[in-house]
C-alpha positions in Angstrom: -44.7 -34.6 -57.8 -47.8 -34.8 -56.3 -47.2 -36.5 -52.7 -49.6 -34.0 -51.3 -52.2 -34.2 -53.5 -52.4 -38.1 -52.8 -53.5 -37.6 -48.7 -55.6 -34.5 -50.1 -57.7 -36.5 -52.4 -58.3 -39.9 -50.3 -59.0 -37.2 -46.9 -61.7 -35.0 -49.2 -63.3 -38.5 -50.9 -66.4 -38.8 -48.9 -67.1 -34.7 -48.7 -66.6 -34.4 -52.4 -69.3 -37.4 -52.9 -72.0 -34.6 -51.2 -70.4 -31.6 -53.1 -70.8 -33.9 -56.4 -74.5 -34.6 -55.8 -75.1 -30.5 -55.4 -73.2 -29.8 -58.4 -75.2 -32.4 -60.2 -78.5 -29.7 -59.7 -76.5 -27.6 -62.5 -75.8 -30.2 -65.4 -75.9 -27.2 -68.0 -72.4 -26.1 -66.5 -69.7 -27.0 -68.5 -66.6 -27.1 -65.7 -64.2 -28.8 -67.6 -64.2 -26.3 -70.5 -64.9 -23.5 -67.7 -61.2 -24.4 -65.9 -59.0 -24.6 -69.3 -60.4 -21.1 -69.9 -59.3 -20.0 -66.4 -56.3 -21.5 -65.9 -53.8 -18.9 -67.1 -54.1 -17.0 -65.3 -56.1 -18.8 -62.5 -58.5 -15.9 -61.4 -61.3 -16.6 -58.5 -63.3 -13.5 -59.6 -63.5 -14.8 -63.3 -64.4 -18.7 -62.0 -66.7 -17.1 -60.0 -68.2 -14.4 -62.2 -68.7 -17.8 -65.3 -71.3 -19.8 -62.8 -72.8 -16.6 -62.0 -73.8 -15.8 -65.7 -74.5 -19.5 -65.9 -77.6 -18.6 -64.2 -78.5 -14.8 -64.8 -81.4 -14.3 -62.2 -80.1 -11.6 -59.9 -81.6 -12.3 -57.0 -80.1 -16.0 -56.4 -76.7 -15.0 -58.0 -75.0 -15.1 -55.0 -76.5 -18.5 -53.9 -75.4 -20.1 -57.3 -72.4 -18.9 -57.2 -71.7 -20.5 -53.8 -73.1 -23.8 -55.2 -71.2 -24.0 -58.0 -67.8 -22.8 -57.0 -68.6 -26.0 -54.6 -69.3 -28.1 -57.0 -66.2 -27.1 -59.1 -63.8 -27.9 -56.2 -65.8 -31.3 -56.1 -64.7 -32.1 -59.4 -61.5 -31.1 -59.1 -60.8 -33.2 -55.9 -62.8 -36.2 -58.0 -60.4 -36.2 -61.1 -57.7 -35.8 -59.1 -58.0 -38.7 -57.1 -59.1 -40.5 -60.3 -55.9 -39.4 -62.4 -53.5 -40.9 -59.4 -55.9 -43.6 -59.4 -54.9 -44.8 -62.8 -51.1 -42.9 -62.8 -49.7 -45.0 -60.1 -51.5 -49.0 -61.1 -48.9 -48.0 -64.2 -46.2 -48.5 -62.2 -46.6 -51.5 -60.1 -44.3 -54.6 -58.8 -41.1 -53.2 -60.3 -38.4 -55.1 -58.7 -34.8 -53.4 -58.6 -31.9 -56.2 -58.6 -28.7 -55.4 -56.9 -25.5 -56.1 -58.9 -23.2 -59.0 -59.2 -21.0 -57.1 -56.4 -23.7 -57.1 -53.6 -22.5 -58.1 -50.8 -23.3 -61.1 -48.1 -25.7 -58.9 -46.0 -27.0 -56.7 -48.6 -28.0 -59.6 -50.5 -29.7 -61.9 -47.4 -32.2 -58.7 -47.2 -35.5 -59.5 -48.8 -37.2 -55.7 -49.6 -40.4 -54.8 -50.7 -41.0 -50.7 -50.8 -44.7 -49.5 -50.5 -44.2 -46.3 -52.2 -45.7 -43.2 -54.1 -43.1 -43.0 -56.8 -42.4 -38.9 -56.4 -42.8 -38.9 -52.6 -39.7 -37.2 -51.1 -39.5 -39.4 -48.4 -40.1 -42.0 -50.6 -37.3 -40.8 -52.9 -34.9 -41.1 -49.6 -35.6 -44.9 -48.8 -34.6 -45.8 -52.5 -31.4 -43.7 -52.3 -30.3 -45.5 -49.8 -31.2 -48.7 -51.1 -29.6 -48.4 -54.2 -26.4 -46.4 -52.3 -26.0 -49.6 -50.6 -27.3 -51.8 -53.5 -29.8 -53.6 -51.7 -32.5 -55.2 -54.0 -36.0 -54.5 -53.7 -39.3 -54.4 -54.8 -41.6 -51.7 -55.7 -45.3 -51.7 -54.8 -47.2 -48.4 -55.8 -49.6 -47.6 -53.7 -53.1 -46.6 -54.9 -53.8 -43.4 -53.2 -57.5 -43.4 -53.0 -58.4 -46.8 -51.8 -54.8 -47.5 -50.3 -55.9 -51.2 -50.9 -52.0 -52.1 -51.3 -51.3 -51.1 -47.6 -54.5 -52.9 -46.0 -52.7 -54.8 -44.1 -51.5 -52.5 -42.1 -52.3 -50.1 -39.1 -50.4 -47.4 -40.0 -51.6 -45.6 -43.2 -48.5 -44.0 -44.4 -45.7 -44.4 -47.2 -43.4 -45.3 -47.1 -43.9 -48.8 -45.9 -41.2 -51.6 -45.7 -41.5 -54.9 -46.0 -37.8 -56.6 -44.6 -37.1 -60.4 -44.2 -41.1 -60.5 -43.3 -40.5 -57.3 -40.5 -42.8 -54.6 -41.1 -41.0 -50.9 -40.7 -42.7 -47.8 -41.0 -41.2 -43.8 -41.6 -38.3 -43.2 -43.7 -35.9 -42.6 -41.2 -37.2 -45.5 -39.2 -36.5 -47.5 -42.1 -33.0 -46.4 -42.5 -31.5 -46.4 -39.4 -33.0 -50.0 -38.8 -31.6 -51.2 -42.2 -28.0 -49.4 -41.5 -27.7 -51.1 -37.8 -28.3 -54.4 -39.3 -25.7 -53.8 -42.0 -23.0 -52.9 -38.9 -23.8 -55.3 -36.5 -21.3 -58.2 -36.9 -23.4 -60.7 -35.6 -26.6 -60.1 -37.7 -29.4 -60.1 -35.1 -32.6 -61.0 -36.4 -34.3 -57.3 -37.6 -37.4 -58.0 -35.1 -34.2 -57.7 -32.3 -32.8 -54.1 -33.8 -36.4 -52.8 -34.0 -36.6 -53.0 -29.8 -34.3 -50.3 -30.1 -36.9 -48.2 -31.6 -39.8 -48.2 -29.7 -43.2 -46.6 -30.9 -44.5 -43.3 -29.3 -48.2 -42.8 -29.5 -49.0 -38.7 -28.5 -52.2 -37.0 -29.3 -51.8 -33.5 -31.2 -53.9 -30.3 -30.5 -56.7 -31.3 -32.9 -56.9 -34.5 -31.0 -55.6 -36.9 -33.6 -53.2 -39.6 -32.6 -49.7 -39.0 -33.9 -47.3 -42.4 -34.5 -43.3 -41.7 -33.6 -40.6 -44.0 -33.2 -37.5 -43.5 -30.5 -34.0 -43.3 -31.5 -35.2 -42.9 -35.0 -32.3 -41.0 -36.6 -29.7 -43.1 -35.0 -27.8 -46.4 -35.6 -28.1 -48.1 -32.2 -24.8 -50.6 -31.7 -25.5 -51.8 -28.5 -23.1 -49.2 -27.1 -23.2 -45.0 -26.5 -22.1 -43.6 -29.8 -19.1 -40.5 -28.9 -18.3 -40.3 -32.4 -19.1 -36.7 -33.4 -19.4 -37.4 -37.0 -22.5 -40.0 -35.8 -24.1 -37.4 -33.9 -23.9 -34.6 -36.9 -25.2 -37.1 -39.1 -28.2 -37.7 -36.8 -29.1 -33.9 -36.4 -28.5 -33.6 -40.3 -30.9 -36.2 -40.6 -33.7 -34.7 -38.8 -33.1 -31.5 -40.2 -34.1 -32.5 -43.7 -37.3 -34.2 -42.3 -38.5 -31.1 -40.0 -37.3 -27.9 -42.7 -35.7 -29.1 -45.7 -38.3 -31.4 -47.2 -40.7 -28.2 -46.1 -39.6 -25.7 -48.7 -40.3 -28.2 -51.6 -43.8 -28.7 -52.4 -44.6 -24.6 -52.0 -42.0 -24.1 -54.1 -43.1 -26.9 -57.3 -46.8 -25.5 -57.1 -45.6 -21.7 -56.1 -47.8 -20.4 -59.4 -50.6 -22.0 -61.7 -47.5 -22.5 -64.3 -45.4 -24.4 -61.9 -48.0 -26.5 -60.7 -49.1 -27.2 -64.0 -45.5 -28.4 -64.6 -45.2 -30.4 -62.1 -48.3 -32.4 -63.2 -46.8 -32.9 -66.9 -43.9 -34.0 -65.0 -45.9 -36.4 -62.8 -48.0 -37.9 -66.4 -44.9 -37.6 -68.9 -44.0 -41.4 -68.1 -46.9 -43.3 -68.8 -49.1 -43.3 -72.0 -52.5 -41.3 -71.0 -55.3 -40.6 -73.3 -56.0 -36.9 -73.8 -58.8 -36.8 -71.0 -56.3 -38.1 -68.2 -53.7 -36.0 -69.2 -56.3 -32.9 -68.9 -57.5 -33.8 -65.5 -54.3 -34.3 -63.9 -52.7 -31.7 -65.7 -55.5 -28.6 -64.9 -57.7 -30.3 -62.2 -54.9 -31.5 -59.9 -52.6 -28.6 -60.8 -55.6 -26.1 -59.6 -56.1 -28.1 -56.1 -52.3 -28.3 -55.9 -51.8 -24.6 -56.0 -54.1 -23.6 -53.4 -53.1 -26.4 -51.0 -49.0 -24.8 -51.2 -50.7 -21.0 -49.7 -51.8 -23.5 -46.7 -48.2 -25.2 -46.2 -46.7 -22.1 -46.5 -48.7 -20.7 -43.7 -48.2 -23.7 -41.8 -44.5 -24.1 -41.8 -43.9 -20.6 -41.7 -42.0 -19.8 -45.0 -41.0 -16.6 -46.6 -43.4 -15.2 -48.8 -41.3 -15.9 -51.4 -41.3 -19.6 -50.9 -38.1 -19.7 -53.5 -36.2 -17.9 -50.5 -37.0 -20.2 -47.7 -35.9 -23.2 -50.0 -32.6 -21.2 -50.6 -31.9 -20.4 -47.0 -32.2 -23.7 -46.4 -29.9 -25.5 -49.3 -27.3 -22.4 -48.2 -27.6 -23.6 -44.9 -26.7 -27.3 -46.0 -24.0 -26.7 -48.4 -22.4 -24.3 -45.9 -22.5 -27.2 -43.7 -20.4 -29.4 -45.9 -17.6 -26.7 -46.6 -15.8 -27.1 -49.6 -12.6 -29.0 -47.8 -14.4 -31.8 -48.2 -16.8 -33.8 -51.3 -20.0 -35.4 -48.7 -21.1 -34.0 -45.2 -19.9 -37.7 -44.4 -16.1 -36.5 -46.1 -14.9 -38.4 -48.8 -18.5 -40.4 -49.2 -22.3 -39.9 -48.5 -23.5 -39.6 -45.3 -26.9 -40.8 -44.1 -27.5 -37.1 -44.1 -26.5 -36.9 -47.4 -28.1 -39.7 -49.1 -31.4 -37.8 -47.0 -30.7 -34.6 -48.5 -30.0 -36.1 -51.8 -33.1 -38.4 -52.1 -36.0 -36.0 -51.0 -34.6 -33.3 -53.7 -34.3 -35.8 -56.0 -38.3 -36.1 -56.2 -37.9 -32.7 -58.0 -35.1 -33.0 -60.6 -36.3 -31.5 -63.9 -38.7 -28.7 -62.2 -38.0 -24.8 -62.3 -37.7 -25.4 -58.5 -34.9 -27.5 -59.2 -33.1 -25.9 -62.0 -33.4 -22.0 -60.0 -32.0 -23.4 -56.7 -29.0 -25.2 -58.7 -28.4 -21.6 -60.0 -29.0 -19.6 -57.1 -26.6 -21.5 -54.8 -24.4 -22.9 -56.9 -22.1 -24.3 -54.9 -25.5 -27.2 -54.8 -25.1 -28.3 -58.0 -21.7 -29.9 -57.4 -22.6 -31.5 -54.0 -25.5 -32.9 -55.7 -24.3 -34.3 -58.7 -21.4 -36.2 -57.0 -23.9 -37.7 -54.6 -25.8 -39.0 -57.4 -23.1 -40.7 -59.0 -22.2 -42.0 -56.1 -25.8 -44.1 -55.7 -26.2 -44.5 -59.2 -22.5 -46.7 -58.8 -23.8 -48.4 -55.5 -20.6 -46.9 -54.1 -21.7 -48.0 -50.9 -22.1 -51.6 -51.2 -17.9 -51.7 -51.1 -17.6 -49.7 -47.9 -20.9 -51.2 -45.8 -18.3 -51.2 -43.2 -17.1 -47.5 -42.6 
């Protein structure tokens, strides 16, 4: 659950390393203890107010308090990268094998998934795979030192590796996957991946931003009339520019959620009680404050819990109840997109209150997981 704390932390390395050396003037402040106090409920005032008294003198209370406060954030951003340091090398080179039933062009793809293992759009590249029952291989990425990904130019997950063809972005990676899977005559995937040509654009701050062409569709050589194709494509980019939005504000709305969502993140591997502190208050802390800035920046309700409502409504409305899938009597691209990127919060309250406040989710939702826990789509690559 923590996708957004892993570009947070490598960003804020170096500026934490100067923060670290300013908190290090004030050793008799005990900032571990000071958080568990504060941390339900998280209060500013009271973190505040506990480096003031740390050093009484009136006259320089404001200046420590500054300088502490500083150097608490510093820790925070340190154990938090540590925590995902040593949370994601447990889960390394895992290699998914497709089933007996794979078929001939499932099978002749050779996949290797750079990944954060709770990364929606991560989530979305392995429903698909497994949908279609393609094997692959995990690689968790380290998100600090990003050492896994060196290699490459672009710094994002996640990455695919296919029959030696580097693809990059989620729904990149999909479309290019699905076209090869139609295409009777099996081009070579260096040949489909002309068909989605990389746009370099500079944003208002300057920085460079990577997009690819044709992105959401499955380019057969001819133009597509089928209205069902085109539906897909605009579901598809929905869930990229809104849906997958409303999630992370919603898993670290409060200091209890957040905190959740950490346990959630630690509750598979084995973590001695110091790890399990860190990423549980520490990251949970930073996590919480970063969801007020995406709220403001994607222009969500201030109940964040509405916007993600609005937006399932929106989706299940969509699919109608005359038909199981958006895609009719299976998943759609747009529903294996849907699908995965929600998937990356099963077991949260975030989860569990929008399966009861639209209900007409839960249904949709557990039918399409069947249907790509049953590789349902490796008998109709075809359709």
């Amino acid at each position: 659950m923590a996708w957004r704390m892993y570009g947070l932390s490598s960003k804020l390395w170096l500026q934490s390393q100067v923060l670290t050396r300013n908190c290090s003037r004030y050793s008799n402040i005990n900032s571990l203890g000071l958080l568990k106090r504060n941390v339900a409920p998280f209060n500013s005032a009271r973190l505040t107010g506990n480096y003031t008294n740390a050093r009484p003198n009136p006259k320089t209370t404001s200046r420590w308090s500054k300088y502490a406060v500083a150097g608490g954030v510093a820790i925070v951003v340190c154990a938090t990268a540590a925590i995902a340091n040593s949370i994601t090398h447990r889960h390394q080179n895992i290699i998914f094998a497709a089933t007996q039933s794979t078929q001939d062009e499932q099978s002749k793809l050779s996949i290797k998934i750079y990944q954060y293992q709770n990364c929606p759009f991560c989530c979305k590249v392995r429903a698909f795979l497994n949908y279609y029952n393609i094997p692959y291989e995990i690689i968790e990425v380290n998100p600090l030192t990003r050492s896994e990904i060196k290699f490459s130019k672009y710094r994002k997950v996640p990455i695919v590796i296919a029959n030696d063809i580097q693809l990059n972005d989620s729904s990149l990676i999909v479309s290019v996957l699905r076209t090869y899977m139609l295409l009777d005559d099996r081009p070579k995937l260096e040949e489909i991946t002309r068909y989605y040509p990389e746009l370099k654009s500079t944003d208002s701050n300057g920085k460079e931003k990577i997009e690819y062409a044709n992105r959401y569709q499955i380019m057969l050589g001819e133009v597509d009339k089928d209205p069902k194709r085109k539906e897909e494509s605009q579901w598809r980019q929905w869930v990229d520019d809104d849906f997958v939005h409303t999630l992370s504000p919603n898993i670290y709305r409060t200091p209890r959620e957040a905190i959740q969502a950490f346990d959630y993140f630690t509750e598979a591997g084995t973590f001695n009680w110091f790890e399990r502190f860190a990423a549980r208050y520490c990251g949970a802390i930073a996590m919480y404050f970063v969801s007020k800035g995406l709220k403001r920046k994607y222009n969500l309700k201030d109940d964040v819990r509405q916007s993600m409502y609005d937006s399932a409504t929106k989706w299940v409305t969509a699919v109608g109840k005359k038909q199981k899938f958006m895609g009719g009597d299976s998943p759609s691209l747009a529903d294996l997109a849907v699908y995965g990127v929600l998937s990356a919060i099963e077991g949260l309250d975030a989860f569990e209150d929008l399966m009861k406040t639209v209900p007409s989710m839960k249904p949709w939702y557990d039918r399409t997981k069947d249907a790509v826990m049953r590789h349902d789509g490796c008998v109709k690559s075809k359709d």
